[in-house]
C-alpha positions as CSV (number, residue, x, y, z in Angstrom):
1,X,-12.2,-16.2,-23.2
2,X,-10.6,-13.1,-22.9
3,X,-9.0,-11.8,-19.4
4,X,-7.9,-7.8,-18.3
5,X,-5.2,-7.9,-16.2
6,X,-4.4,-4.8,-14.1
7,X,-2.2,-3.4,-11.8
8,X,0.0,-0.6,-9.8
9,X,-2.9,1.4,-10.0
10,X,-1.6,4.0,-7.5
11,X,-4.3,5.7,-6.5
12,X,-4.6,7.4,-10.0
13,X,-8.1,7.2,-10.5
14,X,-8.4,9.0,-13.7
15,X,-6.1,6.1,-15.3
16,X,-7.9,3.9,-13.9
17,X,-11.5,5.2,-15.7
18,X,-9.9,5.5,-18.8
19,X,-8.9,1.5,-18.1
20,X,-11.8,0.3,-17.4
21,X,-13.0,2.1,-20.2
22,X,-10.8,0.4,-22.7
23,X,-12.0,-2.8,-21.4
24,X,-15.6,-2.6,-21.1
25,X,-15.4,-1.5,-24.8
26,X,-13.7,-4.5,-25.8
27,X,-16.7,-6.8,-24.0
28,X,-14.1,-8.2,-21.0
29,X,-16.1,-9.0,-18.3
30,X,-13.4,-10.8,-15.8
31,X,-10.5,-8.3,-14.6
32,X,-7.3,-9.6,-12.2
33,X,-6.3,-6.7,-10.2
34,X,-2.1,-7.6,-9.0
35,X,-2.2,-4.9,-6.4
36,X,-1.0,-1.8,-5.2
37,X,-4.7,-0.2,-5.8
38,X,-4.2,3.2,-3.7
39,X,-1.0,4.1,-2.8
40,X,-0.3,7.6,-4.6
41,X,-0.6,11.5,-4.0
42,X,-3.7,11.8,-7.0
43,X,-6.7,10.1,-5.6
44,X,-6.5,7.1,-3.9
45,X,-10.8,7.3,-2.1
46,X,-11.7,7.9,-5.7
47,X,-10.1,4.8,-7.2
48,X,-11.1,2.7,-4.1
49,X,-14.3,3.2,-4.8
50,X,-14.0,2.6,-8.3
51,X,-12.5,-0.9,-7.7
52,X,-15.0,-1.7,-4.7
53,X,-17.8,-1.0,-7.3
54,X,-17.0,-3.8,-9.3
55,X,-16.4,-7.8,-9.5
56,X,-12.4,-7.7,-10.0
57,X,-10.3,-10.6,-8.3
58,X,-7.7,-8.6,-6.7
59,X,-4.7,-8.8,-4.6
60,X,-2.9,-6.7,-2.2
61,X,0.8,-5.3,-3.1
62,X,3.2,-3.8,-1.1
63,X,2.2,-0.7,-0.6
64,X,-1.6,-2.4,0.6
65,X,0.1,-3.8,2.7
66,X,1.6,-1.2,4.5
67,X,-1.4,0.8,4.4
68,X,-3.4,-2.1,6.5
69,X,-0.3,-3.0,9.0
70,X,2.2,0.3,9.6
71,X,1.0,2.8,12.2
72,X,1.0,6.2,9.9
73,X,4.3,7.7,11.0
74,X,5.9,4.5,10.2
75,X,5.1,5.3,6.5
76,X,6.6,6.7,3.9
77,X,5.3,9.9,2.7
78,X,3.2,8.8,-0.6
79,X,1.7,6.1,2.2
80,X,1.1,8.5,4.7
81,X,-0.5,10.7,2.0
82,X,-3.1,7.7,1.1
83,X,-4.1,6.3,4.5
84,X,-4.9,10.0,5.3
85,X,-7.3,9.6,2.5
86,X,-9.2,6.8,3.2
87,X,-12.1,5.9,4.9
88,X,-12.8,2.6,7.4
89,X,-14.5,0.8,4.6
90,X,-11.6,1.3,1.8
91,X,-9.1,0.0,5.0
92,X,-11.9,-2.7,5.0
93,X,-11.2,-4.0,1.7
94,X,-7.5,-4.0,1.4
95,X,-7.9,-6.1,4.3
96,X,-9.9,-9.0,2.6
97,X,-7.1,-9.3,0.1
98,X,-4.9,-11.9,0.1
99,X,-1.0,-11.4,-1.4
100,X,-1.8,-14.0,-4.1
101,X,-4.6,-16.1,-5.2
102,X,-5.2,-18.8,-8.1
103,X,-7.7,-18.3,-11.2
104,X,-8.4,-22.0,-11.4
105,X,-10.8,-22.1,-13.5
106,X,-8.9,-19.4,-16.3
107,X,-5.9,-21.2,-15.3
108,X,-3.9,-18.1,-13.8
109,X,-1.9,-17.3,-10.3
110,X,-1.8,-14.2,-9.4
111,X,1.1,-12.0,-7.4
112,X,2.0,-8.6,-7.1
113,X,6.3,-9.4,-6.7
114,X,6.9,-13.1,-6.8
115,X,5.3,-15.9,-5.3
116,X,7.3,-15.8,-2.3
117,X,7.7,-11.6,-1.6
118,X,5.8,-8.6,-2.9
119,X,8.9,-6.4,-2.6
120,X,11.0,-8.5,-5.0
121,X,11.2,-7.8,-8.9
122,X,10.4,-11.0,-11.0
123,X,11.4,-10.6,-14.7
124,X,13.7,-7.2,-14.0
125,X,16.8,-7.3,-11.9
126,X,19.3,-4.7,-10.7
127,X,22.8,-4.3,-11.0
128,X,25.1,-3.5,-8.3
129,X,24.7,0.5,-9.9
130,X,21.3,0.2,-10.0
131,X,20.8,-0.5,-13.7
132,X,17.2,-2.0,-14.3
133,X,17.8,-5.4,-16.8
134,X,15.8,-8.3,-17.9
135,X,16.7,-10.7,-15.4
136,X,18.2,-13.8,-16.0
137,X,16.3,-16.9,-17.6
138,X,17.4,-19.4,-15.2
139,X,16.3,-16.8,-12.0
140,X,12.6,-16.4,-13.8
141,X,12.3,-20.0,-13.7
142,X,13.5,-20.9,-10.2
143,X,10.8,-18.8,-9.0
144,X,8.3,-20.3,-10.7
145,X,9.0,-23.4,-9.8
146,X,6.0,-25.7,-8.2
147,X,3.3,-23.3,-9.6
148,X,1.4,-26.1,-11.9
149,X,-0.8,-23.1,-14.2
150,X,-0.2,-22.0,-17.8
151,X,-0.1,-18.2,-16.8
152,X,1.2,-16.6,-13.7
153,X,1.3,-12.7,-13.4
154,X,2.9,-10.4,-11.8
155,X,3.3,-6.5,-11.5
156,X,5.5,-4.6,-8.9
157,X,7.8,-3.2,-11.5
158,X,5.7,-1.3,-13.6
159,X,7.2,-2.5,-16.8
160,X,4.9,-4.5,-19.3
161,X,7.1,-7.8,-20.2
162,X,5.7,-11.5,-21.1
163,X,8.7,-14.1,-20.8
164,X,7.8,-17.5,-21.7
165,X,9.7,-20.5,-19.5
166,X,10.5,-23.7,-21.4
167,X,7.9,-26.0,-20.2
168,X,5.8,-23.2,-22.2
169,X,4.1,-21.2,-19.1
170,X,3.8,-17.3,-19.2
171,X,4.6,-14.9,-17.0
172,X,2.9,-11.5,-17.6
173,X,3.6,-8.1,-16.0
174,X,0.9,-6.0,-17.6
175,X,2.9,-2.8,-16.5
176,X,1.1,-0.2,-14.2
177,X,-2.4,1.6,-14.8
178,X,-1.5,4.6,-12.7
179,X,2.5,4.9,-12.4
180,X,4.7,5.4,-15.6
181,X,7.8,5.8,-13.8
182,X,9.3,6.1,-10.1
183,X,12.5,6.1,-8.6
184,X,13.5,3.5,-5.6
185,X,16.6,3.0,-2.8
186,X,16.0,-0.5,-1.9
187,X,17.8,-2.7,-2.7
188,X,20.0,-0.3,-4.1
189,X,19.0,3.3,-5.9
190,X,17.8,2.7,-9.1
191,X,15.0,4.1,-11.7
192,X,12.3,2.9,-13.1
193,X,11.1,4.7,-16.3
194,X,8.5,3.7,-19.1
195,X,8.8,7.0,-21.2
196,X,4.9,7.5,-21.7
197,X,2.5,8.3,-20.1
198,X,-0.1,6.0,-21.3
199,X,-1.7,3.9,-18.9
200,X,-0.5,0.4,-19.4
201,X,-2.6,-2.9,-18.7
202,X,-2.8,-6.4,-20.9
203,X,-5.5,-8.9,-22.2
204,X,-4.9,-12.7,-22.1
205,X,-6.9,-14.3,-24.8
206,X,-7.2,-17.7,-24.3
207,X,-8.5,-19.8,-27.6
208,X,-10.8,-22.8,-28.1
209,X,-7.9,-23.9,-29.6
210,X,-5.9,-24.0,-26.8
211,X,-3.5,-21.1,-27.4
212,X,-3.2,-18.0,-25.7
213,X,-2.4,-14.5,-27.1
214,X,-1.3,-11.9,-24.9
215,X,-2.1,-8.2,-26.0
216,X,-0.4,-5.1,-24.3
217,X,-2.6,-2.0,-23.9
218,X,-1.4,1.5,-23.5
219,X,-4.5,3.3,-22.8
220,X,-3.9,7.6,-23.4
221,X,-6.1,9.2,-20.6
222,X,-5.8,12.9,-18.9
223,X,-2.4,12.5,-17.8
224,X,-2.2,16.3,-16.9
225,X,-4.9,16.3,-14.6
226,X,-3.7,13.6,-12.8
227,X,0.1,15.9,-12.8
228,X,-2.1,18.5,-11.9
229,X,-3.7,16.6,-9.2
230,X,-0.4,15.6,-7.7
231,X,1.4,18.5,-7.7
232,X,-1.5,20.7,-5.6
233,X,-1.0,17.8,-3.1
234,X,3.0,18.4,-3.0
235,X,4.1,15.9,-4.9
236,X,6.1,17.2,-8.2
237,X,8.4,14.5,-8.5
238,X,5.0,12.6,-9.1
239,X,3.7,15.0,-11.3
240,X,6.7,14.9,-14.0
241,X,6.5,11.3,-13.5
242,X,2.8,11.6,-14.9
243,X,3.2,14.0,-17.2
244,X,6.3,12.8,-18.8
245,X,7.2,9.0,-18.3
246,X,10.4,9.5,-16.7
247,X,11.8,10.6,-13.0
């Protein structure tokens, strides 16, 4: 049984084509979605449609959640940009999703930060100068603790990264479909940067055996339009994020 998992979409539906294009030629038929669908200056009705269109458990991330519980001038721009964008029914769906959810029967749980926030990182941590690091073994564990599955996933970072724990669970971040690389000031100012790109998603292969592979997909798609896209709507520190990989 194989399983997609997706996430940080960002309203960048072109990525998002060229992902589910990648998957539906592999014969996946079952995709977890970890949030943040449509937040992003490219074309966040597009990709809501795209998701609403098809059977994908998803969740909400952060920036969902904003977009379903901030008044607009509360937002930040990118936000602002997106709920500007949308139409009641897309506002519809965010709101049906809930900020994690359990796969029983493929034996996943699903988040878009950790179990407890969708702000905080999970297998990255910062230091006090805003350096982006692996975070600590003993930290990864903690929060997992009391979540009785064999894979838990997560996304917020937009960093592909499989740690395993030592009772032998996975945690997955299958990196972001739609956002290579942004920069942030909370908790502190720090960058994130992938350095392509490629549109990044994973497949969990679970085995009749019992084992389960994980594969990381970096999908090449028009990455200029989408640039192109975000820099007619004002955005160009977006657009050589796009194009380039790196803030």
């Amino acid at each position: 049984m194989k399983i997609a998992v997706i996430a940080d979409i960002h309203g960048n539906a072109p990525a998002l084509e060229a992902v589910l294009a990648d998957i539906d030629s592999q014969g996946i038929r079952e995709i977890a979605n970890l949030g943040d669908h449509l937040s992003g200056p490219i074309d966040p009705a597009r990709t809501a449609d795209l998701l609403m269109a098809r059977n994908i458990v998803s969740i909400r991330g952060n920036h969902d959640r904003a977009l379903i519980t901030l008044a607009p001038d509360a937002m930040i721009a990118t936000d602002r940009f997106t709920h500007a964008a949308l139409d009641d029914r897309h506002f519809a769906w965010l709101r049906t999703l809930a900020p994690t959810r359990h796969m029983n029967e493929q034996g996943l749980f699903l988040c878009h930060g950790t179990p407890e926030s969708d702000l905080v990182y999970w297998l990255e941590d910062l230091t006090a100068a805003g350096v982006v690091h692996r975070a600590d073994a003993a930290r990864i564990e903690r929060l997992a603790a009391g979540i009785d599955v064999p894979v838990l996933l997560c996304a917020h970072t937009h960093i592909p990264r499989l740690v395993t724990l030592s009772d032998g669970r996975l945690v997955i971040n299958p990196g972001s479909v739609g956002c290579p690389a942004y920069a942030d000031d909370e908790p502190v100012a720090h960058k994130v940067e992938t350095g392509t790109p490629r549109a990044s998603y994973a497949v969990i292969d679970k085995r009749a055996d019992g084992s389960t592979d994980v594969a990381f997909r970096l999908v090449a798609y028009d990455h200029v339009l989408a640039a192109r896209l975000a820099e007619g709507n004002g955005r160009p520190d977006w657009a050589r994020a796009l194009a380039t990989g790196w803030v």
